[in-house]
DSSP file (Angstrom, degrees, kcal/mol; ACC not computed):
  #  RESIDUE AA STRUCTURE BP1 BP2  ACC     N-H-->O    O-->H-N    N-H-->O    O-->H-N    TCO  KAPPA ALPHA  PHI   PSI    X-CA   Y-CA   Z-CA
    1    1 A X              0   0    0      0, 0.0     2,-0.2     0, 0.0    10,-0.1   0.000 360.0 360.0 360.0 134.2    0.5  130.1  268.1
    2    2 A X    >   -     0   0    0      1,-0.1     3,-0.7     9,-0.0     4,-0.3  -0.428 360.0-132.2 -75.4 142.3    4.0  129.3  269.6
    3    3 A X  T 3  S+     0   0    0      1,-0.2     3,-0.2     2,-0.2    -1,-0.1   0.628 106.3  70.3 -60.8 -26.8    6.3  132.5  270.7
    4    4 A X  T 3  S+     0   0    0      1,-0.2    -1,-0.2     3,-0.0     7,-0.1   0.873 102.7  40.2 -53.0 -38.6    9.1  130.7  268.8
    5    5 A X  S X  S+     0   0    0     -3,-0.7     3,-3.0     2,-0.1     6,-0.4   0.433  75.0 124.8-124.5 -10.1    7.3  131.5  265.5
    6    6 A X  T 3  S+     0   0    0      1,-0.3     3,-0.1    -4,-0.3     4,-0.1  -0.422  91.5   8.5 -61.3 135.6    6.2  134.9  266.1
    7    7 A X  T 3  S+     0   0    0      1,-0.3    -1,-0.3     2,-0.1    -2,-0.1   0.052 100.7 127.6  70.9 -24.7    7.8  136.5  263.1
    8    8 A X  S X  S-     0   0    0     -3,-3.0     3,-0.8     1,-0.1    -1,-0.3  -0.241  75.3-125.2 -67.5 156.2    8.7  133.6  261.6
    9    9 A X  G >  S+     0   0    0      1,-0.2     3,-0.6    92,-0.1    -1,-0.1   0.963 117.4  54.2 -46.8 -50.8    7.8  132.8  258.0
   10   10 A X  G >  S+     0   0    0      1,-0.2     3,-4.6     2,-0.1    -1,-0.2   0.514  74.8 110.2 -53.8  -6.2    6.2  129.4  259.9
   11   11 A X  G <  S+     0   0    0     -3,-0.8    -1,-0.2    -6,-0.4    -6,-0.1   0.586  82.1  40.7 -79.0  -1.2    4.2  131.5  262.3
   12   12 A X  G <  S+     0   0    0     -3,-0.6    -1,-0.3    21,-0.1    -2,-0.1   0.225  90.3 114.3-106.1  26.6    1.1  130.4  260.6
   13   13 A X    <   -     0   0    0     -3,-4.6     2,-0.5    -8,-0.1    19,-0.1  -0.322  65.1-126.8 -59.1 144.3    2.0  126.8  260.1
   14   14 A X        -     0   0    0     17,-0.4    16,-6.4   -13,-0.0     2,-0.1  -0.820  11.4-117.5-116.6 166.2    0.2  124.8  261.7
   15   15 A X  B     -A   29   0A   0     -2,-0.5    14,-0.2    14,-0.3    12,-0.1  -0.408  44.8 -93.9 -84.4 142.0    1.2  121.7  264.4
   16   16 A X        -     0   0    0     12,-0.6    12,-0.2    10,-0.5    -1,-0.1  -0.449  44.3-110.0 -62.6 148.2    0.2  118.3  263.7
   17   17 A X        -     0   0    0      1,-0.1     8,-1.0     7,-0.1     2,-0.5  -0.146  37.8-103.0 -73.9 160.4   -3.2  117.3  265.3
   18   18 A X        -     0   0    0      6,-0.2     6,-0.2     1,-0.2    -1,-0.1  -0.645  36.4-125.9 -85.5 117.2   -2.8  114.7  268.2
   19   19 A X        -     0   0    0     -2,-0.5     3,-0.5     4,-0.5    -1,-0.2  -0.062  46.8 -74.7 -46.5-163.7   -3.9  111.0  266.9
   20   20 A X  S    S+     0   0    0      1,-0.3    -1,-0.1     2,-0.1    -2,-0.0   0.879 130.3  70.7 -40.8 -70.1   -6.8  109.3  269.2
   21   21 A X  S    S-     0   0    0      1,-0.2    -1,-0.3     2,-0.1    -2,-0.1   0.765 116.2-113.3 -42.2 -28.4   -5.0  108.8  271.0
   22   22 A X  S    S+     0   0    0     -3,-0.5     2,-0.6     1,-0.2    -1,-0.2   0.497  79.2 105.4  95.9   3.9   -4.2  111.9  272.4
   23   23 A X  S    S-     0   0    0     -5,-0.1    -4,-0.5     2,-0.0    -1,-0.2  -0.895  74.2-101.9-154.2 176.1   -0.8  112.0  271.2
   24   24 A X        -     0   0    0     -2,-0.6    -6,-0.2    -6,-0.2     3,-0.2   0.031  19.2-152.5 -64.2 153.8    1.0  113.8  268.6
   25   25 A X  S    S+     0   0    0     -8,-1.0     2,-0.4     1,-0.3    -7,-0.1   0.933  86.2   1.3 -67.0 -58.9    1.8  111.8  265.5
   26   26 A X        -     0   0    0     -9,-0.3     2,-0.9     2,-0.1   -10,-0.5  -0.998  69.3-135.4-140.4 145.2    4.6  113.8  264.9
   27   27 A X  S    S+     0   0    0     -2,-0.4     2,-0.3    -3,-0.2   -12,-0.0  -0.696  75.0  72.3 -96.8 105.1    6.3  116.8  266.7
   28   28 A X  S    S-     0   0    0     -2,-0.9   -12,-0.6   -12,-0.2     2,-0.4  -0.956  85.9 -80.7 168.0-144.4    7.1  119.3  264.3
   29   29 A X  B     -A   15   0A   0     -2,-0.3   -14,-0.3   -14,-0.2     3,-0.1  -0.968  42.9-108.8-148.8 123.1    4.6  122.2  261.8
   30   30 A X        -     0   0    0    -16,-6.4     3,-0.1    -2,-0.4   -15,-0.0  -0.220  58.4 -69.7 -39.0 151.6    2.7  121.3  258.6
   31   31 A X        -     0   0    0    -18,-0.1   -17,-0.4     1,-0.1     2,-0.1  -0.314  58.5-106.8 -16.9 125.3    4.1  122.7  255.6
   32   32 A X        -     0   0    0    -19,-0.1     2,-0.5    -3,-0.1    -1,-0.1  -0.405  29.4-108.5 -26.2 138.7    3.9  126.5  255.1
   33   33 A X        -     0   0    0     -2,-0.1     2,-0.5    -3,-0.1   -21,-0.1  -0.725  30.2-151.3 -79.0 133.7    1.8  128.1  252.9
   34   34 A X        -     0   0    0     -2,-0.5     2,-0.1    -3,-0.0    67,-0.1  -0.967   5.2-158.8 -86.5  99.7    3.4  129.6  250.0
   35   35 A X        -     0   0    0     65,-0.6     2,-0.2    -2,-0.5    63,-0.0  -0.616  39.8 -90.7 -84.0 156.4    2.1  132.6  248.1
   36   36 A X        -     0   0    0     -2,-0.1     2,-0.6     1,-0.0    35,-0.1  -0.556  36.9-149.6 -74.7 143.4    3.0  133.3  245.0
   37   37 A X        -     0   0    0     33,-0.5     2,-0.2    -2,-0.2    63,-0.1  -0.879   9.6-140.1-124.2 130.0    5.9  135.4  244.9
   38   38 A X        -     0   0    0     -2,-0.6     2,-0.8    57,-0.1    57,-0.3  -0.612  17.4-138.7 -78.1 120.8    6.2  138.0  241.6
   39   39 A X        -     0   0    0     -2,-0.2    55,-0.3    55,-0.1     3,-0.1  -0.898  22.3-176.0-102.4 141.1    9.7  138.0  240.6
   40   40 A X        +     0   0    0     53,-1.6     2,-0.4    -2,-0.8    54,-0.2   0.318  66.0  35.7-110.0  12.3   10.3  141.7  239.8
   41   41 A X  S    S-     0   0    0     52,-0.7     2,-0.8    50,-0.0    -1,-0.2  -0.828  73.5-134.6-157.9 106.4   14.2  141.4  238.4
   42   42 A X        -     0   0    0     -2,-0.4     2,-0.4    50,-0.2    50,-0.2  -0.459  20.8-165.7 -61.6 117.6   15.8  138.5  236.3
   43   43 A X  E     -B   91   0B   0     48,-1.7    48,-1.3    -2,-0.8     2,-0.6  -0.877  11.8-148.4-108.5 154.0   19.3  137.5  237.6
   44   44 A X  E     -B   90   0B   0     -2,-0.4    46,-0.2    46,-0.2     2,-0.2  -0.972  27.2-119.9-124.6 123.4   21.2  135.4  235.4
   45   45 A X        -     0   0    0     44,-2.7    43,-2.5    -2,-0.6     2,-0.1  -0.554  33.0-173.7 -83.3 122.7   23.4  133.1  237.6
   46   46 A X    >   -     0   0    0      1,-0.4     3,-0.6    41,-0.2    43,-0.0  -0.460  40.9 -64.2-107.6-174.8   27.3  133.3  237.3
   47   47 A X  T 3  S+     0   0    0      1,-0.3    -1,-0.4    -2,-0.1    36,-0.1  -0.062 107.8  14.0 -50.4 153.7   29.9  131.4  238.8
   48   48 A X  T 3  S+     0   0    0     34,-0.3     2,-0.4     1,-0.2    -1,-0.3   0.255  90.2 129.1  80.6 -17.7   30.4  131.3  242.8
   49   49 A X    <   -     0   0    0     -3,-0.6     2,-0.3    32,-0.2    -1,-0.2  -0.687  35.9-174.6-111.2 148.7   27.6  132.7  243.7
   50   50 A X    >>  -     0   0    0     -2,-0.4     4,-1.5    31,-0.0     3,-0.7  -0.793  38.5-103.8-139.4 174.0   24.5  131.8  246.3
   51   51 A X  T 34 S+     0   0    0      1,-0.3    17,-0.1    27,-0.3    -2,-0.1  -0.103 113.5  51.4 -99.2  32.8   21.5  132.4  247.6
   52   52 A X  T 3> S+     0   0    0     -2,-0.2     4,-3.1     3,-0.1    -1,-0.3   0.392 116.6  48.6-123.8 -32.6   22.3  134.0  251.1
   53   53 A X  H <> S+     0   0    0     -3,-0.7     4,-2.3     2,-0.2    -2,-0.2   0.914 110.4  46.7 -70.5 -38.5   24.7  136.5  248.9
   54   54 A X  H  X S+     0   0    0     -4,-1.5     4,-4.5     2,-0.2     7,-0.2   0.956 112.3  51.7 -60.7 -44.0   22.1  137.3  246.4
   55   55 A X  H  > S+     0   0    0      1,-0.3     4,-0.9     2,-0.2     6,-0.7   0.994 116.3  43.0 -66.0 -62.3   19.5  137.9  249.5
   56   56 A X  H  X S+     0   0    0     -4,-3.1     4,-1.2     4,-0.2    -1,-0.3   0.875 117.7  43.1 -73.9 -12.0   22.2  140.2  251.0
   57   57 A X  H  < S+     0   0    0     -4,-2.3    -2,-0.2     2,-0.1    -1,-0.2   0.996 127.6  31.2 -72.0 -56.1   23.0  142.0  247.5
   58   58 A X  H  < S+     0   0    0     -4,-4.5    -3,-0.2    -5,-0.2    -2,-0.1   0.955 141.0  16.4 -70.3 -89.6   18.8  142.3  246.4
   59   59 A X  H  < S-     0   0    0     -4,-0.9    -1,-0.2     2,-0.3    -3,-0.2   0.205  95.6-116.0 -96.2  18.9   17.4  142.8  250.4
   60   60 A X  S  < S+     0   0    0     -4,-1.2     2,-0.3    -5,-0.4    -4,-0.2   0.931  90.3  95.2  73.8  20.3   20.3  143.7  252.7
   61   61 A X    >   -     0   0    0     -6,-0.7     3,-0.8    -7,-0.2    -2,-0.3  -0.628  48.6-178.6 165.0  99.4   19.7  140.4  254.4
   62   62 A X  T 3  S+     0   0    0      1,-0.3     3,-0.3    -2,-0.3    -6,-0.2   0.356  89.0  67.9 -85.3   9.7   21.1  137.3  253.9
   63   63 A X  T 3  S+     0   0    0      1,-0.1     3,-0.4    -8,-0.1    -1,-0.3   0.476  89.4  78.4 -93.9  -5.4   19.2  135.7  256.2
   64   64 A X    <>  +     0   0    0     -3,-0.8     4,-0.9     1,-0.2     3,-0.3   0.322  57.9 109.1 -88.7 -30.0   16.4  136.6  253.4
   65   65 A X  T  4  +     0   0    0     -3,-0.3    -1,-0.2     1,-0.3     3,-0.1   0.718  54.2  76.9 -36.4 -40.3   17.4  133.7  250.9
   66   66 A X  T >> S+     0   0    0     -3,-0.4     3,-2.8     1,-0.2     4,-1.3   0.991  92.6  67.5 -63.4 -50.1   14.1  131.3  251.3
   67   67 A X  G >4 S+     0   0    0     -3,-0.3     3,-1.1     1,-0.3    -1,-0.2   0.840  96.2  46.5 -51.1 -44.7   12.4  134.2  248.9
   68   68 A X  G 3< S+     0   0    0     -4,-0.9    -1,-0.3     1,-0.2    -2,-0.2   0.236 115.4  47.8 -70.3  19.8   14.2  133.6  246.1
   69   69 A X  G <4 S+     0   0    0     -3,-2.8    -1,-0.2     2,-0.1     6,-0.2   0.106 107.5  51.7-104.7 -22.6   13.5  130.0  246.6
   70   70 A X  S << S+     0   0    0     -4,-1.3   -33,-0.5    -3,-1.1     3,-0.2   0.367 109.1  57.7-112.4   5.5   10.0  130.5  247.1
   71   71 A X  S    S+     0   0    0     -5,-0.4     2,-0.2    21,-0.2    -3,-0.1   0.666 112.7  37.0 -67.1 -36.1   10.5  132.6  243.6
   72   72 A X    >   -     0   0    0      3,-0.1     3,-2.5    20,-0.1    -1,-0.2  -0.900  64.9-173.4-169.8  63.5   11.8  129.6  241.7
   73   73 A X  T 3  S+     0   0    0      1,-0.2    -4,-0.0    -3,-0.2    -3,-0.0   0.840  77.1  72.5 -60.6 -42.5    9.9  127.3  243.1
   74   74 A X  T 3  S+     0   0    0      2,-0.0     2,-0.6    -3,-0.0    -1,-0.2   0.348  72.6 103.3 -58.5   3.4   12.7  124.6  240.5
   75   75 A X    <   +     0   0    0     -3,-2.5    -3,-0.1    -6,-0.2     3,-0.1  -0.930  43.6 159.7-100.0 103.0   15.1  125.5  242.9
   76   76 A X        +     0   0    0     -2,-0.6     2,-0.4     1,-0.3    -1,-0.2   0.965  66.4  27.2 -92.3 -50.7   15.3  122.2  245.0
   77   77 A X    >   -     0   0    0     -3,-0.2     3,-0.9     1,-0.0     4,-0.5  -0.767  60.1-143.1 -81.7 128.5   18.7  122.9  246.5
   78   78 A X  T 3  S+     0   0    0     -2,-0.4     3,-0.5     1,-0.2   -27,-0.3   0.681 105.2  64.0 -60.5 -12.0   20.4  125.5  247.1
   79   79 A X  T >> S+     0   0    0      1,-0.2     3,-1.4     2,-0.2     4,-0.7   0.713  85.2  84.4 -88.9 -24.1   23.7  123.6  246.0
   80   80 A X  G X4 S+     0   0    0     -3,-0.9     3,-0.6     1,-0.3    -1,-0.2   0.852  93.0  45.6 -50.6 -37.5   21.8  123.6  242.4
   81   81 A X  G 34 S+     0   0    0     -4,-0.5    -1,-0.3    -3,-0.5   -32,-0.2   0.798 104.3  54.5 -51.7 -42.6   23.3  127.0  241.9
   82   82 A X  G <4 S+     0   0    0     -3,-1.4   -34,-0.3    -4,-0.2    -1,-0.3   0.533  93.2  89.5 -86.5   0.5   26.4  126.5  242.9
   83   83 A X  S XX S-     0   0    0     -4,-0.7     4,-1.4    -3,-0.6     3,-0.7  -0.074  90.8-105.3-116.9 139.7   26.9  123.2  240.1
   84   84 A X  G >4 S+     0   0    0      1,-0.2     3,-0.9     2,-0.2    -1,-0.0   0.982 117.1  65.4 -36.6 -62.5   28.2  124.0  236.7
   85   85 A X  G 34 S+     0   0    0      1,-0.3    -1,-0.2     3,-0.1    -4,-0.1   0.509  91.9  62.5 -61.4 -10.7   24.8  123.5  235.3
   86   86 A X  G X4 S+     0   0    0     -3,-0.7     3,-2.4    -6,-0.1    -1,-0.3   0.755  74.9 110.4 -91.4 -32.1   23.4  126.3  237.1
   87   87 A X  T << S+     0   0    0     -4,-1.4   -41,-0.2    -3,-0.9     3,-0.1  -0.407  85.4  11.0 -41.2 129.4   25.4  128.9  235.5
   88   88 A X  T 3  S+     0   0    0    -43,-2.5    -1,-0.3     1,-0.3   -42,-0.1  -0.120  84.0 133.7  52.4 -18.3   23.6  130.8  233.6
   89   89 A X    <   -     0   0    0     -3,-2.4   -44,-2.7   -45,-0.1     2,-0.7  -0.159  55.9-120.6 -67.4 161.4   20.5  130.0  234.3
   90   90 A X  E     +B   44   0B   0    -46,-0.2     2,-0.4    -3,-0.1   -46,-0.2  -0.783  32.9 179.6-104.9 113.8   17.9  133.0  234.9
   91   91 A X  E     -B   43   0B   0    -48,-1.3   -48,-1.7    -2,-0.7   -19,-0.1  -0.838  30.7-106.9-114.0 118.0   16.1  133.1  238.6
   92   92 A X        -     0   0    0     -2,-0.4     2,-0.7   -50,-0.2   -50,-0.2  -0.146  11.3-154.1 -49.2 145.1   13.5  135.7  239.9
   93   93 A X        -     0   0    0    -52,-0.1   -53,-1.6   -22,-0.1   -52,-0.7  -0.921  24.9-160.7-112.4 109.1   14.7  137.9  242.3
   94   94 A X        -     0   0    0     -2,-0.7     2,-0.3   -55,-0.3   -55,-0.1  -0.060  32.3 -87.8 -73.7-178.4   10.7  138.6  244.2
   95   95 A X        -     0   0    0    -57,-0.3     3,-0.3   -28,-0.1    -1,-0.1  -0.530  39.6-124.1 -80.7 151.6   10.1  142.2  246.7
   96   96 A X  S    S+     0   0    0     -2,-0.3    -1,-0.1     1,-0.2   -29,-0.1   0.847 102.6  49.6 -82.5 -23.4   11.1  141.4  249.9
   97   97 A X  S    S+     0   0    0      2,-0.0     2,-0.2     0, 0.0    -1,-0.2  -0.172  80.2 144.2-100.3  25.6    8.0  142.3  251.6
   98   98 A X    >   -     0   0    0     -3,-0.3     3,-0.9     1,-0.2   -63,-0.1  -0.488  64.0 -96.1 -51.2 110.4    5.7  140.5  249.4
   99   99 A X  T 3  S+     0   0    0      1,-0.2    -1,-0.2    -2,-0.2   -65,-0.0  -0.204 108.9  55.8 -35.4 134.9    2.3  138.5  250.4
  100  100 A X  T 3  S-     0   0    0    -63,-0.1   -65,-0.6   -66,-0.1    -1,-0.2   0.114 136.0 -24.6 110.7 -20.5    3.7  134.4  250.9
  101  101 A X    <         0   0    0     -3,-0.9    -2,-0.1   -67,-0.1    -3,-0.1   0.355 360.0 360.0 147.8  49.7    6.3  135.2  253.3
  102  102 A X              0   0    0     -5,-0.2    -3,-0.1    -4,-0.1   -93,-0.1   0.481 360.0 360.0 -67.2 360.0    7.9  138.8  253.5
């Protein structure tokens, strides 16, 4: 496990395998695993608002935002929010400390 990732959500992703070759196919982390994340409050999305303010309103920590993304799993973009068409819509707000990614 890298020392970068200790703490990280990614810090059990794991690193692409080395081809036959003996070298990497690509330099970067599989995918994360994703638990399912429980949303325990409906927000109903007004104007102006995004998902590093919600994360500081709900956990105090706007750096906190991927949960409610990993809530609303139909949230591709974050810019989806900010769009007319997202107004109104209704988003899980998860715990912050949640199995998937606390």
């Amino acid at each position: 496990m890298s020392t970068k990732r200790k703490g990280s959500r990614y810090q059990d992703a794991l690193a692409f395998t080395p081809a036959e070759g003996g070298r990497p196919m690509f330099n970067g982390l599989r995918p994360r695993r994703i638990g399912k994340a429980t949303g325990v409050i409906e927000h109903i999305v007004r104007d102006k608002e995004r998902l590093d303010l919600l994360a500081l309103h709900y956990f105090n920590d706007p750096r906190k935002w991927w949960r409610i993304v990993d809530a609303n799993p139909d949230i591709v973009f974050s810019a989806d929010l900010l769009i007319e068409q997202g107004m109104g819509e209704v988003i899980l707000i998860p715990r912050v400390n949640e199995p998937g990614g606390g």
